[in-house]
N, C-alpha and C positions, 0 to 999 in steps of 0.2 A: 892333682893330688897334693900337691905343696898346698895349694892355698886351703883343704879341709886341714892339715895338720899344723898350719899357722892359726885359722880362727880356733881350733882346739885346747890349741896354747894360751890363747887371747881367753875363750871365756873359764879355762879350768883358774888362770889367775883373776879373775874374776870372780870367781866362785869363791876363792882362796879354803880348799875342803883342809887344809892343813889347820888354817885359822878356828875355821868351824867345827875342826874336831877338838883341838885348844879349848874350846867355849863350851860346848857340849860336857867334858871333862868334870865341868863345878856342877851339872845337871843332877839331880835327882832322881833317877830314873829306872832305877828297882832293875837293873839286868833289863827293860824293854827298848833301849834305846834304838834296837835295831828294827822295834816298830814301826817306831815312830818316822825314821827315816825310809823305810819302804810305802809308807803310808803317803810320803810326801811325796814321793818322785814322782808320777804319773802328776799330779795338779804342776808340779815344778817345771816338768818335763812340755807340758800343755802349753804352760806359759813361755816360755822361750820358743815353742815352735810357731804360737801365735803371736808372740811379738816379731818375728824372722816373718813370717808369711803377711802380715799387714803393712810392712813397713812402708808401700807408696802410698796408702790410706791414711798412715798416721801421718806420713810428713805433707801429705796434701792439705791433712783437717787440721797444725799445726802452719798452715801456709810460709813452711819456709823450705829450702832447698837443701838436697842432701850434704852440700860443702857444709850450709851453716851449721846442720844438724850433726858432724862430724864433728866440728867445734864444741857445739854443746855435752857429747857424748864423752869426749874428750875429757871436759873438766869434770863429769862426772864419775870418771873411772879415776881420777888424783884422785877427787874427795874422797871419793869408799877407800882407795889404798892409805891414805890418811893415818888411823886410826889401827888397822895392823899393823901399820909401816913403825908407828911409834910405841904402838904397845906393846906388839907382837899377837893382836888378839882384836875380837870383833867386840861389840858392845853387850854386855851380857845380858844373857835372857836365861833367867830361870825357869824351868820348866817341872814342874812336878805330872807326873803323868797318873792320873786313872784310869776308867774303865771306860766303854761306850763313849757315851757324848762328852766325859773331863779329858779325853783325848785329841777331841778336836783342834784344840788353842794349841796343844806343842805340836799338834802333826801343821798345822797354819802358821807357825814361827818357821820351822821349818822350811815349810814350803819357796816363802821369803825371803830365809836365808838361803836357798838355793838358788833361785830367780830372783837376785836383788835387782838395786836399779843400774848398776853396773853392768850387769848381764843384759839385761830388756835392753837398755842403749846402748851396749856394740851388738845384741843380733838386730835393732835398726841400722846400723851406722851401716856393720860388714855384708846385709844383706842386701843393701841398694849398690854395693862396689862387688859383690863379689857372686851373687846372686842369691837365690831364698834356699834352694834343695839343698845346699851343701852347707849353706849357715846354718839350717835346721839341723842339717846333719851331726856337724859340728857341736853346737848348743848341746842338743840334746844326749852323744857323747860324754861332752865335761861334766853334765849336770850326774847323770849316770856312775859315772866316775868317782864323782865327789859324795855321790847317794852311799860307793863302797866304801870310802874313804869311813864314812860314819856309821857303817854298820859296824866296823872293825870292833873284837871284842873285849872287853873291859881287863881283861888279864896282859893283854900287849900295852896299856897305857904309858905305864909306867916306862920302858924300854923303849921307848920310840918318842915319848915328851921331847927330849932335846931337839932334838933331829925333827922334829914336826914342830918346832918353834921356830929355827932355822930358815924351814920350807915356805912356813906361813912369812917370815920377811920379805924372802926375797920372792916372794909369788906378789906381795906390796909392789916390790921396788921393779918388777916385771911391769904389772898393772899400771902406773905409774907412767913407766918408759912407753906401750903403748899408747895409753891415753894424752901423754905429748906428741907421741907422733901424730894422732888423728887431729888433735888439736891442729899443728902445725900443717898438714897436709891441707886439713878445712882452710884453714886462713890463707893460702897456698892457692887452691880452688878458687877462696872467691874474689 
C-alpha cells in the first residue's frame, strides 16, 4: 500500500495540477474550462495506463535495460520541473475554446498537459520496479486528481493564486528530488 501512495506522490508532481491551473488562469475560456478538462481525462487517463502497461515492450523496442532507462527518465523529470521550478509556471498555451470540432486543440493541450513526458517516463520507469496494476493505478489516480484540481471554478481563483503558486514550486522541487533519485538509483544498477 506504501508503494501506490509513493507513485501517487511521484506522478501528481509530475503532473504539477497546481502549475496547470496557474497556466490555465490566462486561458480564455468563456466559464467552459471545466469542459475542456473532462473532456481530456479519459485520452490522458488512456495514456498513462498504456504507457504503465507496455513498459517491457517499450524498453525492449528501445533495446536498453530498465537501470538505463531509470536514468533517462530521471533527467527527464529535472527538465519538465525546470521551467515551474523557476517560473513557478508551465509554458503557456492559450487556448480559446469553441464549439464542436474548435474544441478539439484545447481538449488535446490538455490531454498533454496531463500525460506529459514526465508522467509517460516514470509510469515506464515505476512500472518495471514496482509492477504495472498499481502504477496504473497510481497514474491514473494523479491524473484524475489533477483533472479536479482544473475543473475548480473560476470564482475560487483569485483566493487560492498564492497558495497554488507555492504548491506548483515545490511539487518542482519534489519532481526534481525524485527524478535524481531515479537517476542515481539507475547509475547505481548499472
Amino acid at each position: 500500500m506504501i508503494d501506490f501512495w509513493r507513485l501517487l506522490l511521484i506522478t501528481l508532481v509530475a503532473v504539477n495540477p497546481a502549475a496547470l491551473r496557474l497556466e490555465s488562469e490566462g486561458a480564455a475560456n468563456g466559464g467552459r474550462g471545466w469542459a475542456v478538462a473532462a473532456a481530456a481525462l479519459p485520452p490522458a487517463v488512456g495514456l498513462v495506463a498504456f504507457a504503465a502497461a507496455i513498459h517491457s515492450e517499450f524498453l525492449d523496442l528501445l533495446d536498453v535495460s530498465a537501470e538505463s532507462f531509470d536514468v533517462a527518465a530521471g533527467i527527464v523529470m529535472v527538465v519538465a520541473a525546470l521551467r515551474p521550478l523557476l517560473l513557478g509556471r508551465l509554458p503557456e498555451m492559450p487556448v480559446q475554446l469553441g464549439r464542436g470540432p474548435q474544441l478539439l486543440m484545447p481538449v488535446t493541450i490538455v490531454t498533454f498537459a496531463l500525460a506529459n513526458p514526465a508522467v509517460l517516463a516514470a509510469m515506464v520507469a515505476y512500472s518495471e520496479r514496482d509492477g504495472t496494476g498499481i502504477t496504473i493505478a497510481a497514474g491514473a489516480t494523479a491524473v484524475l486528481l489533477a483533472g479536479a484540481v482544473l475543473s475548480i471554478g473560476a470564482r475560487r481563483r483569485r483566493t487560492v493564486a498564492p497558495l497554488t503558486a507555492v504548491v506548483a514550486w515545490t511539487s518542482a522541487v519534489l519532481l526534481v528530488a525524485f527524478g535524481v533519485g531515479l537517476i542515481v538509483d539507475g547509475i547505481r544498477s548499472v
